[in-house]
N, C-alpha and C positions, 0 to 999 in steps of 0.2 A: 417265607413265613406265611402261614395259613392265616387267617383270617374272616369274620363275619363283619357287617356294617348293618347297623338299624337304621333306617329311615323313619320317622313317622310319615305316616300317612295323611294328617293336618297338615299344610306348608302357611305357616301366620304369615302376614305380611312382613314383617320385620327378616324370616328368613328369604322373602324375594329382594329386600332391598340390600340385606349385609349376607345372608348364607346363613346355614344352622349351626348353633355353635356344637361343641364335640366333647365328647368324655372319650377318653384311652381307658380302656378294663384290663386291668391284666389280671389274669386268674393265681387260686394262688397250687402247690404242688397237689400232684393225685388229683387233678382237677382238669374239667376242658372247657376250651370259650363256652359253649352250649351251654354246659352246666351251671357257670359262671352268671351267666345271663339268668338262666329259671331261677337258680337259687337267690340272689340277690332283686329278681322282679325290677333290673334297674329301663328296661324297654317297656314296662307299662307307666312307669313314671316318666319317661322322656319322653311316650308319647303326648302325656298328659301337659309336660312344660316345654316341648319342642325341641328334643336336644336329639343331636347324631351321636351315634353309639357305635365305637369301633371296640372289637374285639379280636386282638389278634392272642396267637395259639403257640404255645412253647412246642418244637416236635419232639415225638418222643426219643428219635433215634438222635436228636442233641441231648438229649437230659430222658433217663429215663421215668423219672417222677413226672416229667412236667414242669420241672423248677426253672423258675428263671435264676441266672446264674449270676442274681443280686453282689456275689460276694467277692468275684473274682475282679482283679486288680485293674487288669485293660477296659471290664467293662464301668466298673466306678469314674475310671478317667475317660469314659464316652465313647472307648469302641466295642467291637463283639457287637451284642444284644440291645446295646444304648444307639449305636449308628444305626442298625436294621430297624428299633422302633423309629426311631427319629423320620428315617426316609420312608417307612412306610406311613408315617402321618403326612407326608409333604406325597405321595403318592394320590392319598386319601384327595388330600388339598388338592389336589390338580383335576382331578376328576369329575367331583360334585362340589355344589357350592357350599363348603366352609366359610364361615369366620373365623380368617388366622388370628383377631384379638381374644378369642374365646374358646382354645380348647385348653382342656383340663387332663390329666392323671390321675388314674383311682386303680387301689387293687387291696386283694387280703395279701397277710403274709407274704410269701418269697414274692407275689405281685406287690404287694406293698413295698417293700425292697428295694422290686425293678421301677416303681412307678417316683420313688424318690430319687431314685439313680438319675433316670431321666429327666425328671425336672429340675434337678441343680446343675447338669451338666445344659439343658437347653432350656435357661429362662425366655430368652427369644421366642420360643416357642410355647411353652405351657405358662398359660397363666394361673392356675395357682393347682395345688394337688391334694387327696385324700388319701390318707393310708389308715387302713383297717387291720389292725393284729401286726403289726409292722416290726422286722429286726431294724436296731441301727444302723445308719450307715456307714460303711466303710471301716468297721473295725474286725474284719474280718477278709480273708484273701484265700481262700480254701474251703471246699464242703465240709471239711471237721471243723473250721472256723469257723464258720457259719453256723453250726450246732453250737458248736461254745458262747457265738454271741447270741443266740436268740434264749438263751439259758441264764448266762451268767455273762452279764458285760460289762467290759472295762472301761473306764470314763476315761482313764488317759488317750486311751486308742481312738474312743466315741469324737475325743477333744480334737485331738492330732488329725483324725478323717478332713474334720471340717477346720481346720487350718490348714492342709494342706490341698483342697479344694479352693479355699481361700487365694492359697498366693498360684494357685495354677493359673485361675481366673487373672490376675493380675500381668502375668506374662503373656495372655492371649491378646490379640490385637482387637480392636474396640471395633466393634460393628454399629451399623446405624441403627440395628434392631435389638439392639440391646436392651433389655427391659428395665426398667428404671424402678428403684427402689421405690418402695418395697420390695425385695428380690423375690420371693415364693410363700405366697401365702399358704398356710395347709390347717387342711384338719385332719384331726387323729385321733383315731376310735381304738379302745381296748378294754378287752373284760378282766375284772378282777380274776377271775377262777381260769387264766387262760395256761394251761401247763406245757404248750409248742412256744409261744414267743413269752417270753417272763414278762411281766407289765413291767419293771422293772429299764427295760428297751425304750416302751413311752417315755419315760422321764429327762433317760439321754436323749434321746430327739429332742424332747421341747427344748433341752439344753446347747443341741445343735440348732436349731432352728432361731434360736436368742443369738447366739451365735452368729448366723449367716447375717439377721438383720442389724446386727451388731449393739442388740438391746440388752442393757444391763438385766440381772436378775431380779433385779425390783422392779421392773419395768410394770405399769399398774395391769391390775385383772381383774374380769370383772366377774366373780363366781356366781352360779346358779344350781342348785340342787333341787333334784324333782323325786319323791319317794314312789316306791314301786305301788300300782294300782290293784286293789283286792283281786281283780279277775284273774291275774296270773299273768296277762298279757303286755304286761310292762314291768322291768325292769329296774330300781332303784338307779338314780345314776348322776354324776355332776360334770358339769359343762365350767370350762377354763377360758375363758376369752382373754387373749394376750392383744393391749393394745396400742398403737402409735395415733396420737391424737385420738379420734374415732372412729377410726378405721381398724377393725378385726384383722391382724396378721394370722393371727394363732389361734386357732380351737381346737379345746384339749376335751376328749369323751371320754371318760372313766364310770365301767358301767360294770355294776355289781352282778355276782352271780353269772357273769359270760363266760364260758371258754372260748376255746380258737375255734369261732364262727360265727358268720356275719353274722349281726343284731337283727331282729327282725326278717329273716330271710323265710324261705322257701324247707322247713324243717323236712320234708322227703326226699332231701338232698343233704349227703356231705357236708360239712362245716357250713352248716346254717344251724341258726336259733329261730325256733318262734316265738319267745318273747322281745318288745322292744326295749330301747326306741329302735324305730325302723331307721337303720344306718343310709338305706337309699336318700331317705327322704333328706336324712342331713344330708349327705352327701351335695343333690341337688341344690338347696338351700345353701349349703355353703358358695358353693361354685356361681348361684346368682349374682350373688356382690361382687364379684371378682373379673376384670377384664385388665388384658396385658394393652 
């Protein structure tokens, strides 16, 4: 699997005593790591908060779109495209110096997909994840499936995903690295006007994601709304913080007026917005509070 790596060029002290922590980008279809990077600006922001930036690259003559193949059945249960990211972060890891307590998942769409696939199947490893324009997990096992779920999705199937995730985990044998509950913290960004993933996909998430921490639906929240700014350059939009004590498990971004493309991005690119909020910036912000 192809691949870039961002370094910043600052090394804080903090990366000579523990390693730099790490964001995983997967891109989402019709897209290339390259692109992925300009249009999201997430390397000028890492260099600004010290973060390593892998981007590995779907090849075309696996997938002609570029998709990651979120939806097929071996790779929800962690092989295919789940082992290959896996080992190529422990490749990563071997070579320059990481902090294995602090890398993260982030991607749009069919990356959004792959980057959830990946973290529920390797808590051990990802501490906590972002999905931006995200299909649900696992209700889907086919590319026409995977059409039908980013359209129109079924909560029994969205249910049954993560119940049967659930008791997989339970017949695996207990590793020392196991990540201790909280299981995967995430945040999840989506626009109102998105006509590729239905917003309607966010919802089942946050309901899988209640799910994996096994938090009731009342579980409290702490809502914030921010209306769009006269200039045009922001966005109307409300923030969902799902929480266990005070600790943020769950951030939910629901942002008026988006289609399928990232918030604030690089608009001379593909599925990017130039209005915000700038999704990088949460993105980073989320992932600061967050260590496995």
């Amino acid at each position: 699997m192809g691949y870039w790596l961002y370094l910043p060029e600052r090394v804080p002290e903090t990366v000579v005593c523990d390693g730099w922590p790490l964001i995983v980008m997967l891109h989402g279809c019709h897209q290339s790591a390259a692109q992925f990077a300009q249009g999201t600006r997430m390397n000028r922001l890492a260099e600004d908060k010290g973060y390593a930036v892998l981007y590995p690259q779907q090849m075309i003559r696996v997938q002609a779109q570029r998709c990651w193949r979120w939806y097929e059945q071996s790779v929800q249960h962690g092989n295919g495209e789940t082992a290959v990211l896996a080992a190529l972060i422990g490749t990563v890891c071997s070579q320059y110096p990481i902090d294995s307590h602090r890398i993260y998942a982030c991607g749009i769409s069919a990356g959004a997909g792959m980057a959830a696939v990946l973290a529920l199947n390797h808590p051990e490893l990802i501490a906590a994840v972002a999905l931006h324009s995200a299909p649900v997990y696992g209700a889907g096992h086919s590319a026409v499936a995977a059409l039908r779920v980013m359209r129109h999705v079924a909560a029994a199937q969205a249910d049954g995903a993560i119940h049967d995730l659930l008791q997989r985990r339970t017949h695996q044998p207990l590793r020392a690295t196991t990540a201790p509950t909280p299981y995967m913290p995430a945040l999840m960004i989506q626009g109102d006007d998105d006509r590729v993933v239905h917003p309607v996909n966010q919802q089942q998430l946050v309901r899988q994601w209640l799910l994996v921490h096994g938090l009731a639906p009342d579980v409290e929240v702490r809502v914030m709304t921010k209306p769009a700014d006269r200039t045009g350059r922001r966005n109307a939009h409300e923030i969902r913080d799902y929480l266990a004590g005070r600790k943020v498990l769950l951030r939910v971004a629901r942002i008026a007026g988006l289609g399928h493309a990232w918030s604030g991005g690089d608009p001379a690119l593909r599925f990017n917005a130039h209005p915000g909020p700038d999704a990088s910036s949460m993105v980073l912000d989320f992932f600061g509070r967050h260590r496995r």
